[in-house]
N, CA, C and O atoms as a printed pandas DataFrame, in Angstrom:
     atom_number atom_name residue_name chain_id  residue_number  x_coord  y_coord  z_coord
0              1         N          UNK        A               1   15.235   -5.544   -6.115
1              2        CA          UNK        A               1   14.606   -4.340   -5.601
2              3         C          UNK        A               1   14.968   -4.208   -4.127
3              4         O          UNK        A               1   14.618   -5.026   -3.276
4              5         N          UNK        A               2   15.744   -3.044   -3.872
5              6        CA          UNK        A               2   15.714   -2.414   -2.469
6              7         C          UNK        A               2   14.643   -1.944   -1.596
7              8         O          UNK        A               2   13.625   -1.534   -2.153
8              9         N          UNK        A               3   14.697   -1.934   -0.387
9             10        CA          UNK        A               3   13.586   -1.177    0.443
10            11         C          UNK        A               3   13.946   -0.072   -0.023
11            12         O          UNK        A               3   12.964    0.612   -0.312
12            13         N          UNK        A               4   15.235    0.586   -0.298
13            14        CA          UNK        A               4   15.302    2.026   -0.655
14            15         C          UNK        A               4   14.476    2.482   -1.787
15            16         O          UNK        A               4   14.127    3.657   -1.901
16            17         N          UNK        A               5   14.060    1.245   -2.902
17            18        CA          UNK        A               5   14.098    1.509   -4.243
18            19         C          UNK        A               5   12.438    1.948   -3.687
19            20         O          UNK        A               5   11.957    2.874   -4.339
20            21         N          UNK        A               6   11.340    1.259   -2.323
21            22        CA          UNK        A               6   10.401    1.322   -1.999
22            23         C          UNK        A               6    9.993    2.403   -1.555
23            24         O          UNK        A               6    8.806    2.721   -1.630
24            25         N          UNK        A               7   11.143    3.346   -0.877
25            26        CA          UNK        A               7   10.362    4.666   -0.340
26            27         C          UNK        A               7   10.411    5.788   -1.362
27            28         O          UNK        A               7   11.319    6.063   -2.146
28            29         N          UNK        A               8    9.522    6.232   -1.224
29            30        CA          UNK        A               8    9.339    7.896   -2.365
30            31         C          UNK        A               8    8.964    8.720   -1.807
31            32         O          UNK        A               8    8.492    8.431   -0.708
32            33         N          UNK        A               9    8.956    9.952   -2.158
33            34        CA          UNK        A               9    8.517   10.861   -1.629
34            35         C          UNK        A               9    7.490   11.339   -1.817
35            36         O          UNK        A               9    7.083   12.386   -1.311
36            37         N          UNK        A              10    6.702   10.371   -2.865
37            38        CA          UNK        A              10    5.419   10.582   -3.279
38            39         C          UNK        A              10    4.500   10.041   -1.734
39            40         O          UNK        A              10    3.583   10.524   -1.069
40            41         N          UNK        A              11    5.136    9.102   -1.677
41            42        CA          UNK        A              11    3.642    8.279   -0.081
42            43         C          UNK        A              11    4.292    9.414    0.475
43            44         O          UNK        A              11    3.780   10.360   -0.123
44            45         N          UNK        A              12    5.048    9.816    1.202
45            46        CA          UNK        A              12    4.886   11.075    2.118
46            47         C          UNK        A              12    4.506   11.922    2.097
47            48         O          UNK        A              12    4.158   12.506    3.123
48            49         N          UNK        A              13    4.389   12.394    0.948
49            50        CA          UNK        A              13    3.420   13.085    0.813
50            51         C          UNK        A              13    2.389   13.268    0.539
51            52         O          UNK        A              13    1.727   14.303    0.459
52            53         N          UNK        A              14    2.145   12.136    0.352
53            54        CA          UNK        A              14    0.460   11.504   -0.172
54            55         C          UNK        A              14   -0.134   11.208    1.668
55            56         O          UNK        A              14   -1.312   11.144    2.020
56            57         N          UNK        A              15    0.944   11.090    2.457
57            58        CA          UNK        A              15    0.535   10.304    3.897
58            59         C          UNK        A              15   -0.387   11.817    4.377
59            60         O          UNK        A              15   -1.266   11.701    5.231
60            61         N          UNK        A              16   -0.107   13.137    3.778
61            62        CA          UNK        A              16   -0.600   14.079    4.735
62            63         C          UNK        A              16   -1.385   14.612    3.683
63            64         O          UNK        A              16   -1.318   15.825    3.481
64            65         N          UNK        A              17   -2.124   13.897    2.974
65            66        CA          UNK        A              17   -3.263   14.236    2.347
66            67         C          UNK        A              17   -4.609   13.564    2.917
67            68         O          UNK        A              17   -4.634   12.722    3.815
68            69         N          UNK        A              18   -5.272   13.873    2.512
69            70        CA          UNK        A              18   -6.292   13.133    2.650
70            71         C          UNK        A              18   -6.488   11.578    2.440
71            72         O          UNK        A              18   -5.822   11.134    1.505
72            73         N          UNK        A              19   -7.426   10.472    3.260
73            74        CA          UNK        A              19   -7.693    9.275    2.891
74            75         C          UNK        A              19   -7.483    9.077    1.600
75            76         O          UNK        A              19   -6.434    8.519    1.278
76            77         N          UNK        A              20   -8.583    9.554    0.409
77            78        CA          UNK        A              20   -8.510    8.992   -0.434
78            79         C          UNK        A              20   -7.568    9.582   -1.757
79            80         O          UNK        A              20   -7.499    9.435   -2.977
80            81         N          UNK        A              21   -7.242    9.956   -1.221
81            82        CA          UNK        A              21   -5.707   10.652   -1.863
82            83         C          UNK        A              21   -4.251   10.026   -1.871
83            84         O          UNK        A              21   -3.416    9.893   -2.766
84            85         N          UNK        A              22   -4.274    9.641   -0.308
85            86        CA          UNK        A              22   -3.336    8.390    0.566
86            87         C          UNK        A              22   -3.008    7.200   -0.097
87            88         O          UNK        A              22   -1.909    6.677   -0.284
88            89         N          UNK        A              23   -4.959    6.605   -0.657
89            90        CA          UNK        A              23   -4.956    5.310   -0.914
90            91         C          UNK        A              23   -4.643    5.252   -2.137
91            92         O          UNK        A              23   -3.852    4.429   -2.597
92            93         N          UNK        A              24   -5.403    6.373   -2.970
93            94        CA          UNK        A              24   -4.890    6.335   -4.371
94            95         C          UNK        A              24   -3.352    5.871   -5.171
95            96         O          UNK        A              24   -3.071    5.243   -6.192
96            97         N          UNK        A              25   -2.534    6.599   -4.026
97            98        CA          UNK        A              25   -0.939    6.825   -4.129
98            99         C          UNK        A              25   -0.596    5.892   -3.822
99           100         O          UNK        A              25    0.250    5.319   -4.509
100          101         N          UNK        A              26   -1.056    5.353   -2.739
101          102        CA          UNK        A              26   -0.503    3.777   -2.179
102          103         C          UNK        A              26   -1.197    2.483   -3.317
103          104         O          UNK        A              26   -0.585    1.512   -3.763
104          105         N          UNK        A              27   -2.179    2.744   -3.491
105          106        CA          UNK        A              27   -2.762    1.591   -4.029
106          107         C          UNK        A              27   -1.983    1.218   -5.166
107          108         O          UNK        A              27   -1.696    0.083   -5.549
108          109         N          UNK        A              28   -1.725    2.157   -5.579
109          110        CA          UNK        A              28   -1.063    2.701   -7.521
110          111         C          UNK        A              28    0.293    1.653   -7.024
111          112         O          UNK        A              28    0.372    0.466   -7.341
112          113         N          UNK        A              29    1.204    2.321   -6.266
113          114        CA          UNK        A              29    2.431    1.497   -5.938
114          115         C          UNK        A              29    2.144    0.268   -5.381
115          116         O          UNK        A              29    2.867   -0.668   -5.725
116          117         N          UNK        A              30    1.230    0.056   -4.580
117          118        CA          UNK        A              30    1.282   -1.753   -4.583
118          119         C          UNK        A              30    0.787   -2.467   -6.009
119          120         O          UNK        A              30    1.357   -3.438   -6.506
120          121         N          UNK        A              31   -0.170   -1.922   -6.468
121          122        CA          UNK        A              31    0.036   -3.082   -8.091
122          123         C          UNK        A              31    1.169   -2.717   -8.567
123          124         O          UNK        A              31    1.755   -3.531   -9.281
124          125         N          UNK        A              32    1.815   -1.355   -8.299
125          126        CA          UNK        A              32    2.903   -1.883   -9.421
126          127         C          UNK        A              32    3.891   -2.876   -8.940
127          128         O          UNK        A              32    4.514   -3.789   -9.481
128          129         N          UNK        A              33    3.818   -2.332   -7.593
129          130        CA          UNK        A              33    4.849   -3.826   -7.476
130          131         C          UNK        A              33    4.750   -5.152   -7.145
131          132         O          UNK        A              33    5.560   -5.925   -6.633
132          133         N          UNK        A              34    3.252   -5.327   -7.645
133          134        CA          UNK        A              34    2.740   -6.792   -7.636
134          135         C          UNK        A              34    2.946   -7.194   -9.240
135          136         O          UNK        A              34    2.995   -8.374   -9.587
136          137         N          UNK        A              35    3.070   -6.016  -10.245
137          138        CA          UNK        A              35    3.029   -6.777  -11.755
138          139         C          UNK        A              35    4.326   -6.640  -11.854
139          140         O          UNK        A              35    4.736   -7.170  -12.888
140          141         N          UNK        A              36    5.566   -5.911  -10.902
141          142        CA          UNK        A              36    7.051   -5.519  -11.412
142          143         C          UNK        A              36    7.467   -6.821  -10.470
143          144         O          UNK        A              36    8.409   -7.531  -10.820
144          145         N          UNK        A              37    6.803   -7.070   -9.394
145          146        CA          UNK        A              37    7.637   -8.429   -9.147
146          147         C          UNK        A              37    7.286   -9.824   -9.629
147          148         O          UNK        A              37    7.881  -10.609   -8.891
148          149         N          UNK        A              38    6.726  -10.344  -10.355
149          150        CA          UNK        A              38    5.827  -11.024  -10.863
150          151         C          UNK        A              38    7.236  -12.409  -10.642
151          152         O          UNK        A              38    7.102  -13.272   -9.775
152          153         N          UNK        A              39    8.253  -12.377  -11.401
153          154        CA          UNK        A              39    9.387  -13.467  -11.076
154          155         C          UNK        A              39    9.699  -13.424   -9.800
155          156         O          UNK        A              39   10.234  -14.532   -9.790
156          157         N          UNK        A              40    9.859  -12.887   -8.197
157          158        CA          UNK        A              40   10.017  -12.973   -7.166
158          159         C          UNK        A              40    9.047  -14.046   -6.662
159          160         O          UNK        A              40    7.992  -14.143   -7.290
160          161         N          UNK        A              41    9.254  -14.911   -5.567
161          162        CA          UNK        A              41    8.900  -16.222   -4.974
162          163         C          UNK        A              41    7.615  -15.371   -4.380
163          164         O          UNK        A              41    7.700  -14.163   -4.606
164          165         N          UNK        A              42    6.655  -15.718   -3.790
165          166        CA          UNK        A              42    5.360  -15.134   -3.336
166          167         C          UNK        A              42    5.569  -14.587   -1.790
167          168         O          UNK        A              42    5.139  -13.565   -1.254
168          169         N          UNK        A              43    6.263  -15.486   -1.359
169          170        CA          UNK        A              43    7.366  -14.680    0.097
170          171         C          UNK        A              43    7.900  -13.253   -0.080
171          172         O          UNK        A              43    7.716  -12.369    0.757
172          173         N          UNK        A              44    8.541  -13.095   -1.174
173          174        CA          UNK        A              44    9.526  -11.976   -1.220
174          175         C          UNK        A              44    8.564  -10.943   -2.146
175          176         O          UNK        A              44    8.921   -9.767   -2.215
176          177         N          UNK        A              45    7.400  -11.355   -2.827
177          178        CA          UNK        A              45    6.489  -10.521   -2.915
178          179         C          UNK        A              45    5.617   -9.870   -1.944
179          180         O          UNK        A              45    5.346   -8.690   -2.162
180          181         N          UNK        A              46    5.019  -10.567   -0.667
181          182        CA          UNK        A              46    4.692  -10.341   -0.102
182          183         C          UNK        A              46    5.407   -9.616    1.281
183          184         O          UNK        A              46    4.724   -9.182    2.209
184          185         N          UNK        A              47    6.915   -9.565    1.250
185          186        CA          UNK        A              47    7.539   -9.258    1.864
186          187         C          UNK        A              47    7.518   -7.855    1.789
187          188         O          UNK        A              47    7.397   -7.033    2.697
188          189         N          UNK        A              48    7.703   -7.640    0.128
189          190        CA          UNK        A              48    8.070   -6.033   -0.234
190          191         C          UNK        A              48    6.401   -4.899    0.057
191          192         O          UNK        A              48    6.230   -3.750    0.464
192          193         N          UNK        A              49    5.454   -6.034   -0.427
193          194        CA          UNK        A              49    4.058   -4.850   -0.047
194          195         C          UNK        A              49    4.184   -4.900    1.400
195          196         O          UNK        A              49    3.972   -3.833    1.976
196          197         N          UNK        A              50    4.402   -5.632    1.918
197          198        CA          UNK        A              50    3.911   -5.360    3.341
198          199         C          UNK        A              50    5.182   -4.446    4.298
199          200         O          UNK        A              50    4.995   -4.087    5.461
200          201         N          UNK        A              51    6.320   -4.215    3.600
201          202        CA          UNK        A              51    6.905   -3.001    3.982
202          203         C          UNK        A              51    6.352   -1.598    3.084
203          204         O          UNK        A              51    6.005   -0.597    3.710
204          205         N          UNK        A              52    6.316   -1.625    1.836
205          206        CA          UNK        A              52    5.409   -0.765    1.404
206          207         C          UNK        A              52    3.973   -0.357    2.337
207          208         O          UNK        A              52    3.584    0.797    2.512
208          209         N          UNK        A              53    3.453   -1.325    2.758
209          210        CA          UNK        A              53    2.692   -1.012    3.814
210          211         C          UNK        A              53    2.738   -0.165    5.308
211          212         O          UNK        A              53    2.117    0.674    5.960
212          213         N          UNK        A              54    3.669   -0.832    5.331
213          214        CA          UNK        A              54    4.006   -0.671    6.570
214          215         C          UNK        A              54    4.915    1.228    6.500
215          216         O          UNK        A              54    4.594    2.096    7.312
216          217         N          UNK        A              55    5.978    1.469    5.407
217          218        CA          UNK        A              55    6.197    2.571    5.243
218          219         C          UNK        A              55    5.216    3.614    5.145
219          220         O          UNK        A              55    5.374    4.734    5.631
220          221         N          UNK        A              56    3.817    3.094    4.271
221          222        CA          UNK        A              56    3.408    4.512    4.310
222          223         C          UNK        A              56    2.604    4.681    5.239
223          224         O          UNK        A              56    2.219    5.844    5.358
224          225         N          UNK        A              57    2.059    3.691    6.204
225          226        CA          UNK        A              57    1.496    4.245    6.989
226          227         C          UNK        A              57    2.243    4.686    8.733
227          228         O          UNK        A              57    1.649    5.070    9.741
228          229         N          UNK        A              58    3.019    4.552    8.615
229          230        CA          UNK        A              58    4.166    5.080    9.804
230          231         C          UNK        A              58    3.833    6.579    9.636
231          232         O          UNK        A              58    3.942    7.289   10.636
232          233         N          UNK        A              59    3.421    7.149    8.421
233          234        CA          UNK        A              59    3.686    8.959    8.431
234          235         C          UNK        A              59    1.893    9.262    8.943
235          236         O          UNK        A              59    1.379   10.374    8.819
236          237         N          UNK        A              60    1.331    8.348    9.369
237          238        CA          UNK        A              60   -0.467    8.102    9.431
238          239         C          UNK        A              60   -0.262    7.979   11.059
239          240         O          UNK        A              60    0.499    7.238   11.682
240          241         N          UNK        A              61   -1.387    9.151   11.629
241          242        CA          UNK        A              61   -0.986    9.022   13.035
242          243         C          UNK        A              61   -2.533    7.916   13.255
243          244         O          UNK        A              61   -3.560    7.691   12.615
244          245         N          UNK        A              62   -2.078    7.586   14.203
245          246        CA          UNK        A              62   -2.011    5.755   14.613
246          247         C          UNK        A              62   -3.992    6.216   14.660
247          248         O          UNK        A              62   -4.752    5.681   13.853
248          249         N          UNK        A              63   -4.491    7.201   15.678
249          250        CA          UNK        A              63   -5.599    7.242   15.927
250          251         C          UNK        A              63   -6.295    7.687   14.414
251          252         O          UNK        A              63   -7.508    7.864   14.526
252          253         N          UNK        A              64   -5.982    7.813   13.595
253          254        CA          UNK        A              64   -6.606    8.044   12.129
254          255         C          UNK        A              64   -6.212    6.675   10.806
255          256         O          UNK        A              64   -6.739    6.597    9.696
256          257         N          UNK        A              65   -5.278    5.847   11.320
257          258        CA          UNK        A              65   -5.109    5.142   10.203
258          259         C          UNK        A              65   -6.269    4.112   10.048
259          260         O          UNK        A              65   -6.095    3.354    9.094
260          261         N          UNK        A              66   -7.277    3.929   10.678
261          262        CA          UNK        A              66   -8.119    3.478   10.336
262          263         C          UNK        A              66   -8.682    3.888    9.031
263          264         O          UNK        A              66   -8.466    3.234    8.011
264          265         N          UNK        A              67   -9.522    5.143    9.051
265          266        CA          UNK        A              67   -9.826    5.865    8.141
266          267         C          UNK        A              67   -8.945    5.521    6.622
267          268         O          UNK        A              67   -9.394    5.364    5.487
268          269         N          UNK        A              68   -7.759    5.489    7.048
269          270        CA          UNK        A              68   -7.180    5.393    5.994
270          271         C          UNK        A              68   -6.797    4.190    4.892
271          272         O          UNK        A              68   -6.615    4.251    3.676
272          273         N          UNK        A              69   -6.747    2.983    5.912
273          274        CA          UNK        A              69   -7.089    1.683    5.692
274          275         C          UNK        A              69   -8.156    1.563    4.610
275          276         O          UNK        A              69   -8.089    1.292    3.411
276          277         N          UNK        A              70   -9.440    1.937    5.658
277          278        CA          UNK        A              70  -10.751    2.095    4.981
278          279         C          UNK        A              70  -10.958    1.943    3.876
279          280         O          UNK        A              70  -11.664    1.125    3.286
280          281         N          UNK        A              71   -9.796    3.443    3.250
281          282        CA          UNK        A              71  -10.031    4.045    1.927
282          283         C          UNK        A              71   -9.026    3.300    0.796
283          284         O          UNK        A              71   -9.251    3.244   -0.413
284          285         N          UNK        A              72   -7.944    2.785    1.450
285          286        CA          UNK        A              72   -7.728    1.611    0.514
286          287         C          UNK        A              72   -8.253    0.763    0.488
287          288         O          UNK        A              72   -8.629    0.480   -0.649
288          289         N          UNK        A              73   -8.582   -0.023    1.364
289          290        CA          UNK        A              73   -9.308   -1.649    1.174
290          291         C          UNK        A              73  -10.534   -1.122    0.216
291          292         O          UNK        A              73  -11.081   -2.077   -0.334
292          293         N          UNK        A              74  -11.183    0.310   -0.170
293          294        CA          UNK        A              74  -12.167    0.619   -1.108
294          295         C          UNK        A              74  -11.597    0.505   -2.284
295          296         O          UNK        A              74  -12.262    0.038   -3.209
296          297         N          UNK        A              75  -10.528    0.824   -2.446
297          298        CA          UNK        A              75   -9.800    0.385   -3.689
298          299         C          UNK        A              75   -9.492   -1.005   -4.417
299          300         O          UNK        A              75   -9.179   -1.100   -5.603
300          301         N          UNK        A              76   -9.605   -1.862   -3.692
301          302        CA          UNK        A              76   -9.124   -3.581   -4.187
302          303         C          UNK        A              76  -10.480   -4.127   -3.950
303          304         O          UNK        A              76  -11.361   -3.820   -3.147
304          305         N          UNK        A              77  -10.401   -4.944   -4.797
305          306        CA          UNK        A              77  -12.006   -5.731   -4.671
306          307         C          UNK        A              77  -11.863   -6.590   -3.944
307          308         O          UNK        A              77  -10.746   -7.008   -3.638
308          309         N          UNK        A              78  -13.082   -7.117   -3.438
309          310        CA          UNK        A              78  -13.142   -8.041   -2.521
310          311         C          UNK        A              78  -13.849   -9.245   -3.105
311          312         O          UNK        A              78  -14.528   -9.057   -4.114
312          313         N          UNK        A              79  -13.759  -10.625   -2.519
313          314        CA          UNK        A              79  -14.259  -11.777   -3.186
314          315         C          UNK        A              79  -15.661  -12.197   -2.199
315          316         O          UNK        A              79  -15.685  -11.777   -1.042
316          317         N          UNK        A              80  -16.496  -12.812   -2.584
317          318        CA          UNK        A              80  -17.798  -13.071   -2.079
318          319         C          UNK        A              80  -17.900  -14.471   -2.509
319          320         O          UNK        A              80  -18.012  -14.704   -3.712
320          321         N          UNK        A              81  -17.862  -15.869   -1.264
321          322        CA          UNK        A              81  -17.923  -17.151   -1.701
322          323         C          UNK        A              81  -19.195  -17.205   -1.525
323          324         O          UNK        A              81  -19.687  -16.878   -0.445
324          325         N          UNK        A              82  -19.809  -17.557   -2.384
325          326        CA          UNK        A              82  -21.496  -18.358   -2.161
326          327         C          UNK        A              82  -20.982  -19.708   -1.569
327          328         O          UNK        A              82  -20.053  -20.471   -1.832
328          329         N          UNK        A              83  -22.082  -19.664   -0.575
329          330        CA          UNK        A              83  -22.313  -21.109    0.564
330          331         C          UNK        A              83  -23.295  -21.574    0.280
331          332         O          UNK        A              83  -23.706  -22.566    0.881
């Protein structure tokens, strides 16, 4: 898989939608390419989301990507260790 194969024109245009519109689009493409890379070393998995990352939020102006963060991290569950 290329970085090329990573950009679409879907996150760009998902980047000038709304938060949870953004995250939806983004979220969708990082599982997929957490179950499409599944044989890649955990390096080169983590390599490719975090340019996936990093691509779609470049089109996210800097003083709003919070917001947008937000609305993905609402999307992935989070873990809770009892102490």
């Amino acid at each position: 898989m290329t970085s090329h194969d990573m950009q679409s024109a879907p996150s760009t245009t998902a980047a000038l939608a709304e938060p949870d519109v953004w995250s939806s689009v983004l979220g969708n493409k990082l599982k997929y390419l957490q179950s499409n890379l599944s044989e890649e070393t955990p390096e080169n998995r983590q390599l490719y989301i975090e340019e996936a990352l990093r691509s779609a939020l470049q089109a996210i102006p800097a003083s709003k990507r919070g917001l947008y963060l937000d609305a993905l991290a609402e999307r992935f569950p989070t873990w809770e260790l009892a102490t």
